[in-house]
C-alpha positions in Angstrom: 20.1 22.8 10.2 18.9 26.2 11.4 19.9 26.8 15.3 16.8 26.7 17.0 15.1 29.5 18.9 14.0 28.6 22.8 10.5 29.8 23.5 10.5 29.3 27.5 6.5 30.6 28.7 6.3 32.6 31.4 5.7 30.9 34.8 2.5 30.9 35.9 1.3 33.6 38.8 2.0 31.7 42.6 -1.6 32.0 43.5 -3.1 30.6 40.5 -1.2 26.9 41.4 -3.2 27.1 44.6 -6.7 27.0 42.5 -5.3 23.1 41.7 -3.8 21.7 45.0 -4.4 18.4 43.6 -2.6 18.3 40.7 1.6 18.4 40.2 2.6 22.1 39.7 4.1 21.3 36.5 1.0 19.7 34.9 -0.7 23.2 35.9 1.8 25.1 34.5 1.6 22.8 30.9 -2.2 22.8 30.9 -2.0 27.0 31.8 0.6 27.0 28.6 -2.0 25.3 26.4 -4.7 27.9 27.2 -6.7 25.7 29.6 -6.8 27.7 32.9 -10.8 27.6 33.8 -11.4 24.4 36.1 -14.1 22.9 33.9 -11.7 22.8 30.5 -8.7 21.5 32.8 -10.8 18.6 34.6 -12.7 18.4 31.1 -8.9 17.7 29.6 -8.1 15.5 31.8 -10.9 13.3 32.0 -11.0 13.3 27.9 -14.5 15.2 28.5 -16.1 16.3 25.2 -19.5 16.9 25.3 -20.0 15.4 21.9 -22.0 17.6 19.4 -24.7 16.7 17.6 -23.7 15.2 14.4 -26.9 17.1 12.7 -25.4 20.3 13.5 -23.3 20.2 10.7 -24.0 21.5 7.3 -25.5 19.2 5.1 -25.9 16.0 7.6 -29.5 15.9 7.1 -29.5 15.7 3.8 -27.0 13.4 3.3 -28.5 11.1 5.4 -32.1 11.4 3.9 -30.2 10.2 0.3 -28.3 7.9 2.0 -31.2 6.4 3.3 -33.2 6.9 0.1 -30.3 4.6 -1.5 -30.5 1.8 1.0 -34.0 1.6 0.9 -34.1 1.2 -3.1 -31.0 -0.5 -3.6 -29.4 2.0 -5.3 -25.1 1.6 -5.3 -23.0 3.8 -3.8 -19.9 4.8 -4.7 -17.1 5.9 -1.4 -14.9 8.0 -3.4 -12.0 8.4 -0.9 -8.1 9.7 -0.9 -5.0 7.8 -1.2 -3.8 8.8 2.2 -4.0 7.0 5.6 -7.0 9.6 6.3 -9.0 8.8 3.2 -8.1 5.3 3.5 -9.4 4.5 7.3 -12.6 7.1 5.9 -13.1 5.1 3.6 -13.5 1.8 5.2 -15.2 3.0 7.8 -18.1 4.3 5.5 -18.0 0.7 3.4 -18.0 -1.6 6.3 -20.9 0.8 7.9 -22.7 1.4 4.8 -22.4 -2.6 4.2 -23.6 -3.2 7.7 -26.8 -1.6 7.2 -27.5 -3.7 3.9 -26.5 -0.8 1.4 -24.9 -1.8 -1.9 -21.3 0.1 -1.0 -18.4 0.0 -3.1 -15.1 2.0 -2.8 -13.0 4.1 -5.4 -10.1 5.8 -4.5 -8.2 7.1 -7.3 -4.7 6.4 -8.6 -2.2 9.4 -7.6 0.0 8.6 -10.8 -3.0 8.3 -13.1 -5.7 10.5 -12.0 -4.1 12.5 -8.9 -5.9 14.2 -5.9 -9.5 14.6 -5.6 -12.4 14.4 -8.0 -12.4 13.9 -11.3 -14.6 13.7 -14.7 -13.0 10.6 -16.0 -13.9 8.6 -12.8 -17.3 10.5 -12.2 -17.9 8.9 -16.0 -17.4 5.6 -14.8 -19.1 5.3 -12.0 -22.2 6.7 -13.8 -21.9 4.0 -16.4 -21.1 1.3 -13.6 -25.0 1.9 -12.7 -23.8 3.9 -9.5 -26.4 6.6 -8.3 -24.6 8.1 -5.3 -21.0 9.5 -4.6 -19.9 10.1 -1.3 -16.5 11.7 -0.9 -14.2 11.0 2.2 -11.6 13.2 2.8 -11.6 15.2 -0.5 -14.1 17.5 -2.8 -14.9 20.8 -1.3 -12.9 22.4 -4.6 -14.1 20.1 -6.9 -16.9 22.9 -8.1 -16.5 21.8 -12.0 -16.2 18.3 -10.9 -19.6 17.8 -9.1 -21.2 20.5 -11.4 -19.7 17.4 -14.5 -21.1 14.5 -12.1 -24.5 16.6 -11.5 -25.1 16.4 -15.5 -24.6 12.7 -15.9 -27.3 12.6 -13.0 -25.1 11.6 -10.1 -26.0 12.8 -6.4 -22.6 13.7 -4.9 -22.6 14.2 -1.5 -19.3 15.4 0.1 -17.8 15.1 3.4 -14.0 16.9 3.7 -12.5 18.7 6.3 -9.4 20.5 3.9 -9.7 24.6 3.2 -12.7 25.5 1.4 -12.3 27.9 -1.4 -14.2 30.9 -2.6 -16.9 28.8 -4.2 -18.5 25.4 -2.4 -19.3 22.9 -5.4 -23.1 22.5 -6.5 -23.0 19.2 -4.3 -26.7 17.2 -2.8 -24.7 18.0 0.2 -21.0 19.6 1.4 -20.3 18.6 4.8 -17.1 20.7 6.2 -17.4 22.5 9.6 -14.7 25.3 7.8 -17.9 26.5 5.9 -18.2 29.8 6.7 -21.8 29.1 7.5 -21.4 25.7 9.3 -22.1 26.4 12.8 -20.8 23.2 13.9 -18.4 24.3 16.9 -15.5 22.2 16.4 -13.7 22.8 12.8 -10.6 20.5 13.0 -11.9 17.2 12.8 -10.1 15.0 9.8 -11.5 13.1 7.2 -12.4 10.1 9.2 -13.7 12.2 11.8 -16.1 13.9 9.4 -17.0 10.4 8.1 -17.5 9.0 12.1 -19.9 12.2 12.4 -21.7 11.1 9.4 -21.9 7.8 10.4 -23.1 8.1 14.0 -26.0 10.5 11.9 -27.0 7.5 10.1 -27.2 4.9 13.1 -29.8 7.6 15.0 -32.0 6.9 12.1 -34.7 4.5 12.1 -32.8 2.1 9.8 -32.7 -1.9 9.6 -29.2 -2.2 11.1 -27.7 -5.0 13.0 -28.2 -5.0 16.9 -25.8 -3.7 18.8 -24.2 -1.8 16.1 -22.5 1.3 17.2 -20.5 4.1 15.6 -18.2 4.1 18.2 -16.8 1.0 16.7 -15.1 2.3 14.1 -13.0 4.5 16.8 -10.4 2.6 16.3 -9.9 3.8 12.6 -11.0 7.6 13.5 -7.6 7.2 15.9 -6.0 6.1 13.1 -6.8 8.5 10.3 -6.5 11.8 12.8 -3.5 10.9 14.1 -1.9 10.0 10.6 -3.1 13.0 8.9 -1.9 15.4 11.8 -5.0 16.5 13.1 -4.8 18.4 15.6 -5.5 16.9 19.3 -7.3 18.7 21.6 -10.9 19.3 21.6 -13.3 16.8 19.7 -10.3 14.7 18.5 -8.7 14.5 21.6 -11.6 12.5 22.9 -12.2 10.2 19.5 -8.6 9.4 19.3 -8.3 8.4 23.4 -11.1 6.3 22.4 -9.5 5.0 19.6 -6.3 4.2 21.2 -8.5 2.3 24.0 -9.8 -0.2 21.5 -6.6 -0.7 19.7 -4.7 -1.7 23.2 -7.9 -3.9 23.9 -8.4 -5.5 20.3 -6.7 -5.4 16.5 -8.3 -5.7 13.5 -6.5 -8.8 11.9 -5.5 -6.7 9.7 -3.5 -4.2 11.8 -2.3 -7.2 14.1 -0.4 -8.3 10.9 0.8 -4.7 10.0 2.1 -4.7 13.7 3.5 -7.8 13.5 5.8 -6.8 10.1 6.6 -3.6 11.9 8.4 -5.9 14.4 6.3 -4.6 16.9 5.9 -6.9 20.0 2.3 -7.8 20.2 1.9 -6.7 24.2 3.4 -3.2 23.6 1.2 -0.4 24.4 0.1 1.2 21.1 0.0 5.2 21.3 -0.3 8.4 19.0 3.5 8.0 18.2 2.5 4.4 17.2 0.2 5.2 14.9 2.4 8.3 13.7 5.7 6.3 12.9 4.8 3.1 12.8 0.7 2.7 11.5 0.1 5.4 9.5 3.5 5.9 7.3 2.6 2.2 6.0 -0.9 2.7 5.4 0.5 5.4 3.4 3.2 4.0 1.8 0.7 2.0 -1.0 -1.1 5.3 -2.1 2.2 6.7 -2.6 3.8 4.1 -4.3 1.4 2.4 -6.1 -2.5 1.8 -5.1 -3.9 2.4 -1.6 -6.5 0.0 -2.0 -3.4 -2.1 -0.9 -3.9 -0.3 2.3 -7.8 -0.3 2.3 -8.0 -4.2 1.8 -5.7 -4.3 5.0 -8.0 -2.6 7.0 -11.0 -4.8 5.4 -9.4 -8.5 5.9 -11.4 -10.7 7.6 -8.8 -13.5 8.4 -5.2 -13.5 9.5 -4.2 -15.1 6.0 -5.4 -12.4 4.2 -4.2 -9.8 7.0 -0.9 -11.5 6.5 -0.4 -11.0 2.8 -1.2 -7.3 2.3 0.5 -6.4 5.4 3.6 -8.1 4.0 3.3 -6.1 0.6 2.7 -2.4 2.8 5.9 -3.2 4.6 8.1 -3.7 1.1 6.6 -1.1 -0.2 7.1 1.0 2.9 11.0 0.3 2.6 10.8 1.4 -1.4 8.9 4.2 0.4 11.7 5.6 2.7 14.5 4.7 0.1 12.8 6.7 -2.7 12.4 9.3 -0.3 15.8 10.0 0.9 17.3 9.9 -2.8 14.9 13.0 -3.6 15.6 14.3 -0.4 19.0 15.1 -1.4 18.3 15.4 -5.3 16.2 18.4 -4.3 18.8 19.5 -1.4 21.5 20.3 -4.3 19.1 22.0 -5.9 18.6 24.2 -3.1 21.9 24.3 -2.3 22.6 25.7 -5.6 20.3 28.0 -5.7 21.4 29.8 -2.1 19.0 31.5 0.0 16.2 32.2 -1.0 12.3 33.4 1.3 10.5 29.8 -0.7 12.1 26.6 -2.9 10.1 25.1 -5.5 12.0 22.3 -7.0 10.8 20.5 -9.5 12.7 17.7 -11.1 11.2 14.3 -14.4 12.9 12.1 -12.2 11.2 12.5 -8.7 8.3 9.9 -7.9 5.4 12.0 -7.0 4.4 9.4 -4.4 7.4 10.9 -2.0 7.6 14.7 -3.4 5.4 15.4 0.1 7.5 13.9 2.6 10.9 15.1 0.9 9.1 18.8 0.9 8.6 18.1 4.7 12.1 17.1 5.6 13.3 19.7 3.6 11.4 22.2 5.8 12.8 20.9 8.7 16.3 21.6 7.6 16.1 25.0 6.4 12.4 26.1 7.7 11.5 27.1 4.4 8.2 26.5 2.7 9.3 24.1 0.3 7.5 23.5 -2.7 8.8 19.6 -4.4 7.2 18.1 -7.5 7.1 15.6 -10.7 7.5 17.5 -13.6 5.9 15.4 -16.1 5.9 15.4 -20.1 2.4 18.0 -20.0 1.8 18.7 -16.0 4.0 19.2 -12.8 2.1 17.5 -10.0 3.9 18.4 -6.4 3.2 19.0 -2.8 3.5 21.7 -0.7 5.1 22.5 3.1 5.1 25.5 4.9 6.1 26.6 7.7 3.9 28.6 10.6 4.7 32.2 9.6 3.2 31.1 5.8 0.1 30.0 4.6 0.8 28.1 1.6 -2.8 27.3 0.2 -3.6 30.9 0.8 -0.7 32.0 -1.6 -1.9 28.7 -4.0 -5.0 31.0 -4.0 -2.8 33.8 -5.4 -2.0 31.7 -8.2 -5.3 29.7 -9.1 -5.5 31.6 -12.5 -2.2 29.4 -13.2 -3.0 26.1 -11.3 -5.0 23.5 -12.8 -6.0 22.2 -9.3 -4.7 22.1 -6.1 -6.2 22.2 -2.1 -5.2 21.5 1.4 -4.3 23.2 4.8 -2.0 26.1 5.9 1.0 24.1 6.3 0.5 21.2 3.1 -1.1 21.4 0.0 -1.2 19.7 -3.1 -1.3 21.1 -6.6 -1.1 20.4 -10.3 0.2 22.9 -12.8 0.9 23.0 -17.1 4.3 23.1 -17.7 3.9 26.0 -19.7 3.0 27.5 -16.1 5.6 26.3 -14.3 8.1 29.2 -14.4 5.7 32.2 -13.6 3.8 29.3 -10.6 7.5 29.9 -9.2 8.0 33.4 -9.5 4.8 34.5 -8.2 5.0 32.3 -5.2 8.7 33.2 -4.7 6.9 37.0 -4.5 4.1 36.2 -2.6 6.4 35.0 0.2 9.3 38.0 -0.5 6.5 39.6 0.8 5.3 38.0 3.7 8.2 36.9 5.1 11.5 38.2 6.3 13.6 35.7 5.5 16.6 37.1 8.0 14.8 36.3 10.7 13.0 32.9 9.8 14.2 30.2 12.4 12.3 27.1 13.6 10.8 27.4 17.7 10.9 25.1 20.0 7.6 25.9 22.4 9.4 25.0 26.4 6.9 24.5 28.8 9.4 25.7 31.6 12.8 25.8 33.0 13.1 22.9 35.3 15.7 21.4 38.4 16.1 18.1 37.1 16.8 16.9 39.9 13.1 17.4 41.3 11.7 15.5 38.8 10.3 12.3 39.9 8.6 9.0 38.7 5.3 10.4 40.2 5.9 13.2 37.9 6.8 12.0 34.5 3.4 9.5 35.1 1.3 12.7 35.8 2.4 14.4 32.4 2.1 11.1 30.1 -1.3 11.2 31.4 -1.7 13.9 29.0 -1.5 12.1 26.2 -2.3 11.5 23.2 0.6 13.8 22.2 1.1 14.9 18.8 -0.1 17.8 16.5 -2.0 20.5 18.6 -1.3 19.1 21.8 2.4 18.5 21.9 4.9 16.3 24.3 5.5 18.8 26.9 8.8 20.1 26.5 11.8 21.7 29.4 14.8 23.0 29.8 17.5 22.0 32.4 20.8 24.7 32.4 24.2 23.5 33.1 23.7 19.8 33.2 27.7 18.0 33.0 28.3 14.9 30.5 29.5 11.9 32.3 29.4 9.9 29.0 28.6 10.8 25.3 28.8 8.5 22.1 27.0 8.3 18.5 24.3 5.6 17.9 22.5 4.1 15.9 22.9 3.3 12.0 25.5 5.6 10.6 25.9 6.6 13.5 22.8 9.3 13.7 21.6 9.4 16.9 23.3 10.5 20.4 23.7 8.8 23.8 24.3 10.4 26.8 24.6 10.4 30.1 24.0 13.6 32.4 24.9 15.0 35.7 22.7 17.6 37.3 25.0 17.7 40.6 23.0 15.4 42.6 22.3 12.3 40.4 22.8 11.0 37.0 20.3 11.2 34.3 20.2 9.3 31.0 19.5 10.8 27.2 18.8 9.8 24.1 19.1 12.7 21.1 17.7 11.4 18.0 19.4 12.9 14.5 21.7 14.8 16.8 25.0 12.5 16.3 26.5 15.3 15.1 27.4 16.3 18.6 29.7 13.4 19.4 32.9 15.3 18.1 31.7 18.0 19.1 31.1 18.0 22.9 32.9 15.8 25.4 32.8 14.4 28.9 33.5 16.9 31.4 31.9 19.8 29.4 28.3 21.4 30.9 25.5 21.8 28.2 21.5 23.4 28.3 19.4 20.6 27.2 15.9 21.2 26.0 14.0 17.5 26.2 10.9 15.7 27.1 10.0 13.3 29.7 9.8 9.4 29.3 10.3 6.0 30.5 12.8 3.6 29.0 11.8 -0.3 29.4 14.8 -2.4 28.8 15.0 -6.0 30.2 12.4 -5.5 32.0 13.3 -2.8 34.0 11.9 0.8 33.9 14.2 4.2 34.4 13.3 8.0 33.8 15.1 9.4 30.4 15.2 12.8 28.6 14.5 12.6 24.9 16.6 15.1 24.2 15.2 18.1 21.2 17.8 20.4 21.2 21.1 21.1 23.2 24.1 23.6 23.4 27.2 24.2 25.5 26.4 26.3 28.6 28.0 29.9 28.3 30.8 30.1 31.2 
């Protein structure tokens, strides 16, 4: 693991604190450290203010909604051609069940990753024109799918797409493309995910004068756009901020009996509060766990069941497979850390191995990148094509250097930090040295180390109940709008012992001089021989509350730690 650089931010200026009196000095200081220092984006923040933009302003809303329209009225089918991830997934069902709702003849197809992979493709465009279907609407893939929709436009298919991932040099020959990344899509926020771009579409279609059910309202299927965003690591501030505090709102009030059964498996108690880090480690990684291991319409039928029988029996089979999920991914995990290993240091690793199951390559590339912050490049080499993802770290934009090798790639898309792609054999070795380049020349390697953002130095002693309760009220936390993060100096263990199964995780108990505080370190076990009681450490953690028997006390979950210099 590489040792961690401590980012501290400046503290703010005295006299800007007395701009807020009514808010803690530490919430201004967090807020100031995430850019929001005017009064109307702080209170906007806080209140989960968006002032929600016109779904028409985006590109190519109009007309999608005019064929759309034109299709409900005549009858024609429509095909929701969605992704095998936990974004396309809750896109997908979201367009269906709306689409469905307003009497159109809606079907979903989500490809297979093992058989037909990422995105668009000829031989399921072929299909669904012999099926009788008329119109394609992509969720959550298809802005580099020129060839693709230029194939579906000659068998006479309208393809409308809505996708939120990079766009490339050339936007396909779509009815419509709907991604506020064009470069000519004034729409003002450009980081909304898949689902969100489908929500946008479908609160478009619900302000037309359609035969819809009363009382039908796009904010209904919130509870999926929380879902999806979070999932997909959107990030949350802004528009999403809003649509996933929403979200989370009707998930605490209400579950789909599908998710109710998915909760229930997880072994999560049915009255527990159900946040972004729900969704993140608990809701989303088994929603993806049947695109990656076998199909994800396991997944979408969850999120479709209308009874608790049929809730019951597809959220049993997402929770086995989820278990196959994390075992297949720590066996490639380290299968592709030997490899590394083996290979010493090195600016990028591509590893590429017949025996890796492509439905994990992603998530073994991501833990991989957190121990040796590295973009790391994992894949199925297959008997005629390597199919692999992509993750990078923040220094490297890895779909900008796939654009460096599109002339060797047979496809491939995504987002600065993840991407997929799919490459000949043949191809392989010159895809690896002229990535391996690209980043020798980006990127100095000596001085690559993961940061930890800290949102101050703090007493711990001052902090209080009143406190902690004022910063979780910035939540949701996760991608873009992180768990604010401290650092205490010179704390003293009282007590310190490895947890957990095998022992990974660290329990502690700390003494600031005044009172005792306690920790919990997650994948830090480690530490246990290594530090003792007695000894004085620098702790860099976040702020929570531990319920346990019914009783609530303040903890530090601890991110990184090391003994205090003397």
């Amino acid at each position: 693991m590489q040792q961690k650089y401590w980012d501290i931010a400046d503290r703010v200026p005295e006299d800007y604190f007395a701009l807020y009196p009514d808010l803690e000095r530490l919430v201004v200081q967090i807020l100031y450290n995430r850019g929001l220092r005017a009064a109307p984006d702080i209170y906007g923040f806080l209140n989960y203010r968006w002032e929600t933009d016109d779904p028409f302003a985006l590109k190519g809303v109009g007309q999608a909604v005019e064929r759309l329209k034109q299709a409900i009225v005549r009858g024609e089918p429509i095909a929701v051609y969605g992704d095998y991830d936990a974004d396309g997934v809750t896109a997908s069902a979201l367009m269906v069940q709306l689409l469905t709702a307003l009497k159109a003849r809606a079907e979903v197809y989500i490809p297979d990753r093992f058989e037909e992979g990422y995105g668009l493709n000829n031989d399921a465009l072929k299909k669904l024109a012999d099926q009788g279907f008329k119109v394609v609407l992509t969720v959550d893939c298809g802005i580099r799918s020129v060839k693709e929709v230029a194939y579906g436009n000659s068998l006479g298919l309208d393809i409308i797409i809505t996708d939120h991932h990079t766009v490339g040099p050339e936007i396909p020959p779509a009815l419509a493309a709907i991604n506020p990344k064009q470069p000519d899509c004034t729409y003002p926020f450009k980081e909304l995910a898949g689902v969100g771009l489908a929500y946008k579409l479908a609160q478009a279609l619900l302000s037309s004068p359609l035969n819809r059910p009363d009382g039908l309202k796009a904010e209904a299927f919130l509870d999926l756009v929380a879902i999806g965003t979070v999932a997909d690591l959107a990030p949350l501030h802004g528009e999403n901020r809003a649509l996933v505090a929403e979200g989370l709102r009707q998930l605490n009030q209400s579950l789909r009996p599908g998710l109710a059964a998915l909760m229930a498996q997880a072994g999560v108690q049915a009255n527990r509060s159900i946040t972004a880090t729900t969704i993140g480690f608990m809701i989303g990684p088994r929603l993806n766990a049947a695109g990656r291991l076998e199909s994800a319409l396991a997944a979408y039928h969850l999120l479709m069941a209308k009874s608790e029988a049929e809730a019951i029996s597809s959220a049993a089979k997402l929770e086995l497979q989820n278990r196959d999920r994390q075992r297949l991914t720590s066996e490639t995990v380290q299968a592709a850390r030997q490899k590394i290993l083996s290979a010493g240091p090195q600016p990028l690793y591509f590893v590429a191995d017949p025996t890796f199951n492509p439905g994990v390559v992603g998530l073994a590339a991501s833990r991989l990148l957190d121990e040796f912050y590295r973009p790391v490049l994992v894949a199925e080499q297959g008997p005629e094509f390597t199919k692999g993802s992509a993750r990078s770290i923040s220094e490297f934009h890895i779909t900008q250097a796939l654009d460096q090798c599109a002339d060797l790639l047979e496809r491939y898309g995504g987002h600065a930090a993840a991407a997929g792609f799919t490459v000949k054999n043949k191809n392989l070795p010159a895809l690896q040295e002229r990535l391996l380049r690209v980043a020798s020349n980006q990127l100095n390697e000596p001085e690559l180390r993961p940061t930890i953002k800290i949102d101050g130095e703090v007493k711990l002693h001052a902090v209080r109940y009143e406190l902690v309760e004022a910063i979780l009220k910035l939540q949701p936390f996760g991608y873009g709008n992180v768990t604010p993060c401290f650092v205490s100096r010179k704390l003293q263990i009282k007590s310190i012992r490895a947890v957990g199964q095998d022992e990974q995780h660290l329990r502690l108990v700390l003494y600031d001089g005044r009172q005792n505080r306690g920790a919990i370190a997650f994948r830090q076990g480690h530490w246990a021989g290594k530090l003792s009681p007695g000894q004085y450490v620098d702790v860099v953690y976040c702020l929570e509350f531990n319920d346990w028997n019914g009783e609530r006390s303040m903890q530090l979950n601890i991110q990184d730690l090391c003994p205090s210099d003397s």
